[in-house]
C-alpha positions in Angstrom: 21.8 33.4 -36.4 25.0 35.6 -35.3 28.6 34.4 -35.5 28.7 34.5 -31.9 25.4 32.3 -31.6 27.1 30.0 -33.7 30.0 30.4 -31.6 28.5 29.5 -28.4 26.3 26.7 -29.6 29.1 25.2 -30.8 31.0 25.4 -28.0 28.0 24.2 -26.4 28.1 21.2 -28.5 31.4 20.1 -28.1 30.8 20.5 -24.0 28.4 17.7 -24.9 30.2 15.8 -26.4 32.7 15.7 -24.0 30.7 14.3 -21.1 28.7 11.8 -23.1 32.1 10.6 -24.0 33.5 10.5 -20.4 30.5 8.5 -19.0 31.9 6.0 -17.2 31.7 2.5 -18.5 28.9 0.2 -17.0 31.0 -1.9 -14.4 31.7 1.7 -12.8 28.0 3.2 -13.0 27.4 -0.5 -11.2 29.7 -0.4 -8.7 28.8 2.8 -7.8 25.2 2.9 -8.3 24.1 -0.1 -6.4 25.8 0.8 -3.2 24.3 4.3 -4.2 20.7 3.2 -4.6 21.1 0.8 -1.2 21.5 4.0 0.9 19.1 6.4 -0.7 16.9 3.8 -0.1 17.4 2.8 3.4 17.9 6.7 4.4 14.4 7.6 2.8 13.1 4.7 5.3 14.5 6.5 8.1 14.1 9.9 7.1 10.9 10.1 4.8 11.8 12.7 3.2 13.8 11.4 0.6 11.8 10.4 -3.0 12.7 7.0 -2.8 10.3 5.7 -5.5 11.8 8.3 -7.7 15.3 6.9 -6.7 14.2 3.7 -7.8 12.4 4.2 -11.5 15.5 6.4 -11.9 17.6 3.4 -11.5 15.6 1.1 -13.2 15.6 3.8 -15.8 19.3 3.9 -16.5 19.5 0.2 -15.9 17.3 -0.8 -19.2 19.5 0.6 -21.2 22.2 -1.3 -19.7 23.5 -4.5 -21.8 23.5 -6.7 -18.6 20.4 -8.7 -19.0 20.6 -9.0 -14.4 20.9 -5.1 -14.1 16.9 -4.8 -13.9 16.9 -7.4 -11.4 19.5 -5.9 -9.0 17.6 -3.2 -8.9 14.7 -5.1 -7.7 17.4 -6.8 -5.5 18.8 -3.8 -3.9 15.7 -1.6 -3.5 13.3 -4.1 -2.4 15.9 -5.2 0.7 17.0 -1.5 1.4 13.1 -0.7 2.1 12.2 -4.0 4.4 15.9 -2.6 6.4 14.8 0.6 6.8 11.2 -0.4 7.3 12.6 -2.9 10.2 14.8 0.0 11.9 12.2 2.7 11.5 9.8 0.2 13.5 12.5 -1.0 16.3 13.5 3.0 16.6 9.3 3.4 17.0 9.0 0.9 19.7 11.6 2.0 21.5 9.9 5.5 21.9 6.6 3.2 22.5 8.1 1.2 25.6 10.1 4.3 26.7 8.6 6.7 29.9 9.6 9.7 28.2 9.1 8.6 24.5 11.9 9.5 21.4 12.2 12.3 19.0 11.3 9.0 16.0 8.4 8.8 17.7 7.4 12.1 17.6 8.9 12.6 14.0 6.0 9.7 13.0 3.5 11.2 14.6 4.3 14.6 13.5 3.7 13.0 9.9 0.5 11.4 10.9 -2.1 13.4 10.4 -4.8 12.2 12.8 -7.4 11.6 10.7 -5.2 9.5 8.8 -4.0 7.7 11.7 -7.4 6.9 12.8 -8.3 5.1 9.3 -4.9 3.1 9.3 -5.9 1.9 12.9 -9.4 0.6 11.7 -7.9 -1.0 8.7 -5.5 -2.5 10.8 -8.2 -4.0 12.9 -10.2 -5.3 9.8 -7.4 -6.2 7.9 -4.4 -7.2 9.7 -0.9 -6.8 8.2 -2.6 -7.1 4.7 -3.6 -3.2 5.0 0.5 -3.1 5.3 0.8 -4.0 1.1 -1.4 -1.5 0.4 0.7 1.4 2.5 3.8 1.1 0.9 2.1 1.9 -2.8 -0.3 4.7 -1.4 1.3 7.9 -0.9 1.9 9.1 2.7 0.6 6.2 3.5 3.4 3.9 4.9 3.7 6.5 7.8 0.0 6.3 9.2 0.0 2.4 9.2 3.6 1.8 10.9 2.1 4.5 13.3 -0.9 2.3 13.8 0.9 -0.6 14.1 3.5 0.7 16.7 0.4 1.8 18.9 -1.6 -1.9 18.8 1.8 -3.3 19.9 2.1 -5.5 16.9 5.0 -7.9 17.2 8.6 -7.3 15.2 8.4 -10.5 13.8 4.6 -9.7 12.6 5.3 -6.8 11.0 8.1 -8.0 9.4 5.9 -10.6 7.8 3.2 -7.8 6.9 5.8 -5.7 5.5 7.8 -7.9 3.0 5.7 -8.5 0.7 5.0 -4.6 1.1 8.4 -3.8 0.0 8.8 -6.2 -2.8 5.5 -5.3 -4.2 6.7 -1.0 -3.9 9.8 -2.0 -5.7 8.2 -4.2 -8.4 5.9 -1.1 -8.8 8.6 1.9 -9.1 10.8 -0.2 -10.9 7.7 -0.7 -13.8 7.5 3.2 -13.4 11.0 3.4 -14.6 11.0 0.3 -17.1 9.0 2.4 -18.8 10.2 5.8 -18.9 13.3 4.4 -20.0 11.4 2.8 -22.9 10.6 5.7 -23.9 13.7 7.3 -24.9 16.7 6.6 -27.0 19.1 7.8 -23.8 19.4 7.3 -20.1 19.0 10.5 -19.0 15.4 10.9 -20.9 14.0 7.9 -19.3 15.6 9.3 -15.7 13.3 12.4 -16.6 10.4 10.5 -17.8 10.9 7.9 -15.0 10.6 10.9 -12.1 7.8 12.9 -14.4 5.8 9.9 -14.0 6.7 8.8 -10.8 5.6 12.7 -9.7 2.4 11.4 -11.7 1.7 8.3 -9.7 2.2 10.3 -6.4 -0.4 13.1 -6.8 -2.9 11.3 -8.8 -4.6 9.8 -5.5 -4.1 13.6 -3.8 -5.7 14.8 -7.0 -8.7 12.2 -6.7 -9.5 13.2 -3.3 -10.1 17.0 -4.1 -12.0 16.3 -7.6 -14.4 13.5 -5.9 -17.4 15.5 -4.3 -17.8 15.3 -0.8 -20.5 12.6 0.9 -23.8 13.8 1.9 -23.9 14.5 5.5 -26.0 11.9 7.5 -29.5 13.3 8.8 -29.9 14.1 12.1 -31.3 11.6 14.3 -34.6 14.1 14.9 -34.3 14.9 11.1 -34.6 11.5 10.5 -37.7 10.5 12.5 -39.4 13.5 11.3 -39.2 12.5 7.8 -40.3 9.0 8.8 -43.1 10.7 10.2 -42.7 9.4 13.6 -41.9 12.7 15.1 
C-alpha cells in the first residue's frame, strides 16, 4: 500500500471515529426517535409509499442494542398505534370520497393502487371472512390497500373496521419488530442490524411476489362442450 493510501485510510479512520464517538447518548436517540418513528409511521398510512415495516425493524433494530429493557416495547407501543391512526384516517378520508357526489382525490389515490383483480379477491374474502381477512392484509404485501378498498365499497362501519383492524396493526408491528429483533441479533452494532433489519425486511416483501411467478399456472377449466364430449354425451 502507498503512503498516500495509508494516508487516506487513516484519515478515513479517524472520521470514524469521530462520529461513533458523537452518537448521541440514548435519552436523545429516544427522544427523538419515538416521535420520529410515530410519524413515519402514520405518514406511510396516509401516503403508502413510505417502507413503514422497514421503519419499524429499523427501530427495533437499534433499540436491541439499547440498555433500556422497555425500549423494544415502545417500539411495539409507538408503531402499533401510529398504524391503527393512520389506518382510521385513511378509512374516514376514503368514506368521505365514498358518500361524496363528486368523489376525492384519496379515493382515487386507493383505487389507483388497487389493481382490479386484486380488488375483486379482497371483496370475496371480505364476504367469506369478515374483518378477519383484515389481519391477514396488514402482513401481506400490497395487500392492506385492496381490503380497505373493499371495505370502503361494502360500506363497512368505522367502528367495524376499527375492530377488524386492531388486531391487524398489532399483529404487523409484532411481525416487523421480530424482523428487526433479529437483524439486530445479528450484529455487534446498530447500524449492522439497521442493514440486516431492511435486507430482510426487503426479503419478507418479495418473497410472496417471488412465489406467485415460480408457482405454475392452474390448468384452464374445459369447455363446457369439451367437457360433455369427453363424457361422451356429446
Amino acid at each position: 500500500m502507498t503512503a498516500a493510501g495509508t494516508l487516506a485510510g487513516a484519515a478515513w479512520a479517524d472520521g470514524l471515529h469521530q462520529v461513533v464517538a458523537h452518537v448521541p447518548p440514548e435519552s436523545t436517540q429516544q427522544a427523538v426517535g419515538y416521535p420520529s418513528l410515530f410519524l413515519l409511521v402514520v405518514l406511510g398510512s396516509l401516503v403508502p409509499v413510505v417502507p413503514t415495516g422497514a421503519v419499524v425493524s429499523s427501530a427495533a433494530a437499534v433499540a436491541f442494542h439499547h440498555s433500556s429493557p422497555l425500549a423494544l416495547l415502545f417500539v411495539f407501543v409507538v408503531a402499533s398505534g401510529a398504524a391503527f391512526l393512520g389506518d382510521l384516517g385513511l378509512y374516514w378520508l376514503g368514506r368521505r370520497g365514498i358518500h361524496s357526489r363528486n368523489g376525492s382525490r384519496w379515493l382515487a389515490r386507493l383505487r389507483a393502487r388497487a389493481a382490479p383483480e386484486r380488488l375483486a379477491q379482497a371483496q370475496q374474502r371480505l364476504r367469506e371472512h369478515g374483518v378477519l381477512v383484515l389481519v391477514l392484509s396488514r402482513l401481506v404485501p400490497a395487500g392492506r390497500i385492496p381490503v380497505m378498498l373493499a371495505c370502503l365499497l361494502a360500506a363497512m362501519p368505522p367502528r367495524r373496521f376499527a375492530r377488524g383492524d386492531l388486531p391487524a396493526c398489532l399483529a404487523w408491528a409484532a411481525t416487523y419488530q421480530l424482523i428487526g429483533v433479529l437483524g439486530g441479533s445479528l450484529f455487534p452494532e446498530p447500524w449492522q442490524g439497521v442493514a440486516a433489519a431492511i435486507g430482510l425486511t426487503v426479503l419478507f416483501g418479495a418473497a410472496p411476489a417471488a412465489w406467485r411467478r415460480l408457482r405454475p399456472a392452474p390448468a384452464p377449466a374445459p369447455a363446457v362442450g369439451e367437457e360433455r364430449t369427453a363424457d361422451g354425451n356429446g
